[in-house]
N, C-alpha and C positions, 0 to 999 in steps of 0.2 A: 439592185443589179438583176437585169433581166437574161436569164438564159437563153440558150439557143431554143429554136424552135423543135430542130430534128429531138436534143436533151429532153426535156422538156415532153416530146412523145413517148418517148421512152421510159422516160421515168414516170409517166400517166398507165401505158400500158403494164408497167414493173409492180405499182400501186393496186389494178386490179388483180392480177395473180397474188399476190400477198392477201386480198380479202378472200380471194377463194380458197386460198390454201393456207394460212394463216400458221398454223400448227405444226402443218410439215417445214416450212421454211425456215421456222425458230427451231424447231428440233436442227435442220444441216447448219443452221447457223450457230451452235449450241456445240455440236460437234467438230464441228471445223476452229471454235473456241480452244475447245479442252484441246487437240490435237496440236493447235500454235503453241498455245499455255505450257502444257506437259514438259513440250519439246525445249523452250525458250528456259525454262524453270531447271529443266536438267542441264542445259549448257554453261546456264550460269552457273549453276550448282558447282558443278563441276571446275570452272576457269576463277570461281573463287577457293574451291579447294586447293587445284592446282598453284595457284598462286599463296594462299599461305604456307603450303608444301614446299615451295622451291624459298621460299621466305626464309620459310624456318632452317631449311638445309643450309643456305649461306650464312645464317646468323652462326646456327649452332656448329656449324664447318667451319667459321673462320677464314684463318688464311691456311688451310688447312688441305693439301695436295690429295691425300688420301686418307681412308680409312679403313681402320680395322673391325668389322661388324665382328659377331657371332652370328653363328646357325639360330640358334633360338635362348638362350637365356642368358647366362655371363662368362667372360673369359680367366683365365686363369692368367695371376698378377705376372706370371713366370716371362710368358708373352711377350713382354716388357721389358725385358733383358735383352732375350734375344733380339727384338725392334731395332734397338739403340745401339746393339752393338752391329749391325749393316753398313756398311760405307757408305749407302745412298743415302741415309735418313738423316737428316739435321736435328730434327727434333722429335722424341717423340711423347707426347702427351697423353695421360693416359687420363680417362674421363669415366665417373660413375654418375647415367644417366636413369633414373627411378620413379616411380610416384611415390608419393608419402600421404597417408588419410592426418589430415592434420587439422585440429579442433577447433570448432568454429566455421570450419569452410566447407559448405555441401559437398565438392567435388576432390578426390583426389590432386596433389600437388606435385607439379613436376620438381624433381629434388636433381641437384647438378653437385657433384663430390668433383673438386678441381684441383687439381695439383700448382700453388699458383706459379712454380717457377716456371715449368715448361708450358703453360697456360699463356704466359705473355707473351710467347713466340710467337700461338699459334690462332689462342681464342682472347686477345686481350678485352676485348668489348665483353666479354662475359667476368671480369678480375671487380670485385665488389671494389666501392668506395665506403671508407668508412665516413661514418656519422658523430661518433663517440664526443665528447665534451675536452674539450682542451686539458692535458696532463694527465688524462686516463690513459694511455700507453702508457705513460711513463711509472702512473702510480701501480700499476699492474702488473707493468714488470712484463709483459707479451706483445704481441705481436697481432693484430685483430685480425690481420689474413688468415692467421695461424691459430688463433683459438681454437680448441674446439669443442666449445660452445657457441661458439658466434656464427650468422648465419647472414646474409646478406639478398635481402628482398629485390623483386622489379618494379619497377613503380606502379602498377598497376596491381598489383596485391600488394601493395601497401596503401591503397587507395581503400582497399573491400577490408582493409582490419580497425579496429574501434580507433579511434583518438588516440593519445597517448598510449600504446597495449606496447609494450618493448619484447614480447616473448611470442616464441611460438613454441605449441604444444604439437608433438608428434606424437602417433599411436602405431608403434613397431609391434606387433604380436601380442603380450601382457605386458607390455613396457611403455611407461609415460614417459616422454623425454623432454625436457625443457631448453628452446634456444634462444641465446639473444641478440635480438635485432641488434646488428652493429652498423649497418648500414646500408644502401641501397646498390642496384645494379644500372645504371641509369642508364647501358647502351644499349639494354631489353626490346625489345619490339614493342611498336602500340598493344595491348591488350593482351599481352602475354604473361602467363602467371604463371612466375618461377623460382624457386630458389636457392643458392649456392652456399657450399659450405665447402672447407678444407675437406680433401679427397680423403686422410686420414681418420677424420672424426667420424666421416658418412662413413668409412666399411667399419668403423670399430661399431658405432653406434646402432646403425642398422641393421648390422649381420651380414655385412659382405667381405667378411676379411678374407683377404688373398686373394680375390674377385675383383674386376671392370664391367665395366657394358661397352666400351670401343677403346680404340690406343686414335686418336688424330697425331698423324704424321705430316713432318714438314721436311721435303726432301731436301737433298744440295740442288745449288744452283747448276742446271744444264741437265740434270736428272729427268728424263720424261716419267710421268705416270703410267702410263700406258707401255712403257719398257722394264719398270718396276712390278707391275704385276704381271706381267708373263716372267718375268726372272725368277720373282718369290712366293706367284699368288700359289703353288701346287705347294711349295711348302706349310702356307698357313692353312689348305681349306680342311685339314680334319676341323678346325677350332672354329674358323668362320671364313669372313668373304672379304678382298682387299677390293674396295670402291670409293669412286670419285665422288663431289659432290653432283656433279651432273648427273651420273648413273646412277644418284640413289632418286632425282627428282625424277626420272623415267620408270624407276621403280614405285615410286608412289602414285606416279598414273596408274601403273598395273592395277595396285590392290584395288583401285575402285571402279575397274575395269567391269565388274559381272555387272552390277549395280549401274550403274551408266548405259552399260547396251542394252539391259532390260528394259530400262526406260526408256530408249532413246526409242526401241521396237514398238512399245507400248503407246508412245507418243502417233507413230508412224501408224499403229493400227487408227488412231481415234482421227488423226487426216484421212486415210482412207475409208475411215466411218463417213465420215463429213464428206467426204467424195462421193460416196455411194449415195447416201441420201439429195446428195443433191443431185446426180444425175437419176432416181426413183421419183424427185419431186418436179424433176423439169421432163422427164420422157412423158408423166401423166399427163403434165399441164400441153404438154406441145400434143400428146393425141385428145384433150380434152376439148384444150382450145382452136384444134386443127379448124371448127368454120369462123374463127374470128382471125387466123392468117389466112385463108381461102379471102374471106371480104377484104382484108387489106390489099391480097393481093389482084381482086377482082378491082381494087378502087386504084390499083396504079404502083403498092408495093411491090419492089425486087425480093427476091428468094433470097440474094444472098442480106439483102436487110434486116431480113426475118431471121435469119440464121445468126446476125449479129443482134438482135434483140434476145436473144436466146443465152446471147454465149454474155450478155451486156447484164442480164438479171443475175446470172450466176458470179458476174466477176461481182455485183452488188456485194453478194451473198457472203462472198470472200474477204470483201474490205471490212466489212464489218464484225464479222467472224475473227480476221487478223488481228483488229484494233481490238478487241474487246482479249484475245486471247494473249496479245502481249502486254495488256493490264493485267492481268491475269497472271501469267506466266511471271512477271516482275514481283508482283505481290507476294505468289506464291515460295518466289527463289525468295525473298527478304525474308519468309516467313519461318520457312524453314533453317535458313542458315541461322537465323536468331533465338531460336525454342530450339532448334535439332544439331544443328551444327552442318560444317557442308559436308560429311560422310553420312546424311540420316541419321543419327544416335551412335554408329557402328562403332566407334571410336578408330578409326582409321587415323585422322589426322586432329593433329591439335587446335582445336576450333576456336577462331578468334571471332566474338560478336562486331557486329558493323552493316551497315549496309552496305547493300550489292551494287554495283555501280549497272547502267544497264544503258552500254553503244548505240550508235542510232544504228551502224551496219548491222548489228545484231536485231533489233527491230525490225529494220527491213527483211533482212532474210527469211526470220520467220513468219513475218506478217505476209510477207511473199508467198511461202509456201500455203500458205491458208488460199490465196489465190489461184496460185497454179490448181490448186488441189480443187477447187471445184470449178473451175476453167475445164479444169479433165473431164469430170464429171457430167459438164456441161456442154462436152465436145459432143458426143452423138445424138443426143436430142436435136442440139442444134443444124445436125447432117440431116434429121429423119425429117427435118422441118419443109413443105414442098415437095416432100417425096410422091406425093399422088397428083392424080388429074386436079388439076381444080373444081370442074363439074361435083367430080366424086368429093372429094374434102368438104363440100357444103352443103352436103345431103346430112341429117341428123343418124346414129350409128356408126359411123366412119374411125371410132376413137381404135376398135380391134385390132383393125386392116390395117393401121399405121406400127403395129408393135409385130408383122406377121416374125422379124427376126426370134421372136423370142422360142418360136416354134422349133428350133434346131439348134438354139443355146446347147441343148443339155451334150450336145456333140462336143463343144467346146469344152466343158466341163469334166466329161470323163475323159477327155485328155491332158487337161488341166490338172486332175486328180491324178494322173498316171506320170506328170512331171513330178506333184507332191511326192508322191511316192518314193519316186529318182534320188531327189533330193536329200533323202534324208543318209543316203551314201555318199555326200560330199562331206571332206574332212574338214576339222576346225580349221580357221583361218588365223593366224592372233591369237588364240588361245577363246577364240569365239565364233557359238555354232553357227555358222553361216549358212550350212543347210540345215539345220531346224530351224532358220528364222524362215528361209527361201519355202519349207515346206507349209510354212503357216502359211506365207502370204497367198501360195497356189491352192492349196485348200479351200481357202475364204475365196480365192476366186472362185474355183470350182464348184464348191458349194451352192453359193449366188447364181451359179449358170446352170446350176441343176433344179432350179427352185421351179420351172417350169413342167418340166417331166413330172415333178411332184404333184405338183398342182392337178396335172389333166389325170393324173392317176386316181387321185384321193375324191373328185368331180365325176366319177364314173356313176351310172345309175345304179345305185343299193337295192337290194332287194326287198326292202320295204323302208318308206319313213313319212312321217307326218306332213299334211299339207304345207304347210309354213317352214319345215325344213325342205321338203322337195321346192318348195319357189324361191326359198334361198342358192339350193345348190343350182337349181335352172340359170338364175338370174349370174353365178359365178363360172357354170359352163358356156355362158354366152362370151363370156369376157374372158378365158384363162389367161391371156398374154398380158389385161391389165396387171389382175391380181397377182400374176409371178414377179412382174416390175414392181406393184406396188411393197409385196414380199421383200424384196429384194432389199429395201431400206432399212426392215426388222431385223433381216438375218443378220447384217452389217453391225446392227447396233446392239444385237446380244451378243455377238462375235467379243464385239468392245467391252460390254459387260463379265464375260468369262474370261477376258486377255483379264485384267484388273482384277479381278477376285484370283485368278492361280499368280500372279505378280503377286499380290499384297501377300498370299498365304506362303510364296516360296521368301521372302524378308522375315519371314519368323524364325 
């Protein structure tokens, strides 16, 4: 398959700036990686949390209208009187929900104490199926719901326990407890490790007598929830908080709310790393290359062709950037969700292993943004491109006269700096700093628009220095407006280095 001829130019000319510039263009193209990657790896992160979160909420909610939270630890049994005796409430179920360090199993276990009459009303999918051997109720003389000893696994921790093993070993405080597997939970979620026992035996056994962790309520029929808790919620909030199960899945966004925008910031600086560098790699290349667009255009090229070769290497720059950073970014969300869980270690939400499933729309957008992002980049090079006489453009020296803007940057910058500033008196938005993120981003620009004033400052003649240093600094006062452009893609990428080092040290 033979390409077009115009393609085919372009990708010949695209070819030579990659052998002159080789290093810069794998650096924006490296950046523009990590900035898709970051980004796409926290999304997922994220919509796979979110999703085991609202998971787990309708599992462990049930048919279940409302609930009764606490403020922070457990509720008092008393609670539970008062619930039930309300007009509106049909049912109400009181649940003790725990970990238990239980032996043999690296990680604490979620422990469910269930009451099972009022339990069928509300949370029948969590009510254990016994396993026992035919005529064991009867020789026993109980009841296996009601044991309490007996304990009722999910299948998937009964998957991670030895062969044959009928007991589990609890480690309450200095107390061994022994329970027996009476049978399984089988309406458990995929890869949830849990296990239920009679309400009675978990508070005698573990030490939570007269204690709950929630009441699930199942109101009367035509009872709104949302007119129940304005009715009764001022009564209960010394104890805790009356909530849907929707309001607790918007509540679990929150929590991982700091953790998410940090990254998602963090993400956004390494795009605008990658933006930067490639508009420091293409402003060089357009005043380097300035007499090899002068000959095209001597030989019959349009300005605006040349302006689209410009803007045509950088979109390069971006697809491959995009593709490599949503490899990237996928790898990264699988990897972590599977060693870390999707809160990072935090223990926010109960981490189910699996992989991440990963949308093409989700591909595309970020692979997108890799694009746009050094399209941008690649926007004013591509403007400066034909900016001069042609005469002039093909005289050898001409690469300065093409950067003269950089000469009055720094104007730009200290009022760029004097927005940063501003900014940092705008109030949270969401409960997220919106002017501390706005004041970084003006900063970094400002900074970057200052780098010139720096440059002709630091270039002044010293009052003494060595041959080979004075024809260094000669050779960099000829050129300031390069060296601030070429600057300009350093400051960008340390910018990127210090966002990541104060991220990584504020997660400790």
């Amino acid at each position: 398959m033979r390409l077009p001829p115009t393609l085919t130019l372009k990708l010949q000319l695209f070819a030579g700036a990659l052998r002159d510039q080789p290093v810069k263009w794998l650096i924006a193209t490296l950046s523009i990686s990590v900035g898709v990657g970051l980004g796409l790896a926290v999304h997922l992160i994220h919509k796979q949390a979110l999703e085991q979160f609202n998971n787990g909420v309708r599992q462990f909610s049930g048919q279940a209208d409302l609930q009764l939270l606490p403020h922070s630890t457990l509720l008092p049994e008393s609670v539970l009187d008062t619930l039930s005796a309300l007009p509106e409430v049909a049912v109400a179920s009181p649940v003790i929900d725990m970990t238990v360090a239980v032996q043999g199993l690296e990680k604490p276990l979620r422990w469910l104490g269930l009451d099972v009459f009022t339990a069928a009303a509300v949370t029948p999918n969590f009510i254990g199926q016994s396993e026992t051997k035919p005529g064991y109720e009867a020789q026993q003389g109980d009841i296996p719901l009601l044991n309490n000893s007996n304990v009722f696994v999910s299948p998937a921790l009964k998957e991670q326990l030895p062969a044959g093993q009928n007991t589990l070993t609890t480690l309450a405080g200095n107390k061994t407890l022994h329970w027996h597997l009476a049978g399984s939970v089988p309406a458990a979620g995929a890869g949830q490790l849990i296990a239920v026992a009679d309400i009675a035996a978990v508070q005698w056994k573990l030490g939570t007598l007269g204690q709950i962790s929630r009441v699930d309520l199942k109101l009367r029929e035509g009872v709104s929830p949302t007119t129940f808790q304005a009715r009764h919620g001022a009564k209960f909030a010394e104890l805790g908080r009356l909530e849907t199960p929707n309001e607790q899945g918007t509540r679990g966004a929150s929590v991982s709310q700091a953790y998410r925008a940090n990254l998602s910031i963090l993400a956004m600086v390494a795009l605008l790393t990658g933006g930067f560098l490639t508009f420091s790699t293409q402003m060089l290349a357009v005043a380097q290359r300035s007499r090899q667009w002068a000959l095209l255009a001597a030989l019959g090229a349009r300005a605006g062709s040349l302006r689209v070769q410009v803007l045509f290497e950088s979109m390069c720059c971006g697809v491959v950037g995009g593709m490599l950073g949503v490899a990237v970014g996928w790898g990264l969300a699988t990897a972590v969700v599977r060693y870390l869980g999707v809160d990072l270690g935090a223990g926010y939400f109960e981490s189910v292993q699996g992989s991440v499933p990963l949308a093409p729309i989700d591909a595309l957008l970020f692979g997108g943004f890799g694009v746009v992002a050094t399209l941008l980049g690649g926007l004013s090079p591509a403007l400066q491109t034909g900016q001069m006489a042609l005469h002039q453009r093909l005289r050898a020296g001409t690469e300065e006269a093409g950067l003269q803007f950089a000469n009055k940057a720094h104007w730009v910058g200290l009022l760029l700096g004097l927005v940063a500033v501003a900014c940092l008196w705008i109030p949270p938005y969401g409960n997220i700093p919106v002017g501390g993120y706005l004041a970084v981003a003006f900063g970094l620009f400002g900074g970057i628009a200052m780098i010139g004033l720096v440059v002709r400052a630091l270039i002044r003649q010293p009052a003494q220095l060595t041959k080979m240093a004075d024809l260094a600094r000669s050779r960099l006062a000829s050129t300031p407006n390069l060296l601030a452009v070429g600057l300009s893609g350093v400051v960008a990428s340390f910018a990127l280095v210090v966002a990541m080092h104060v991220m990584i040290y504020s997660f400790r």
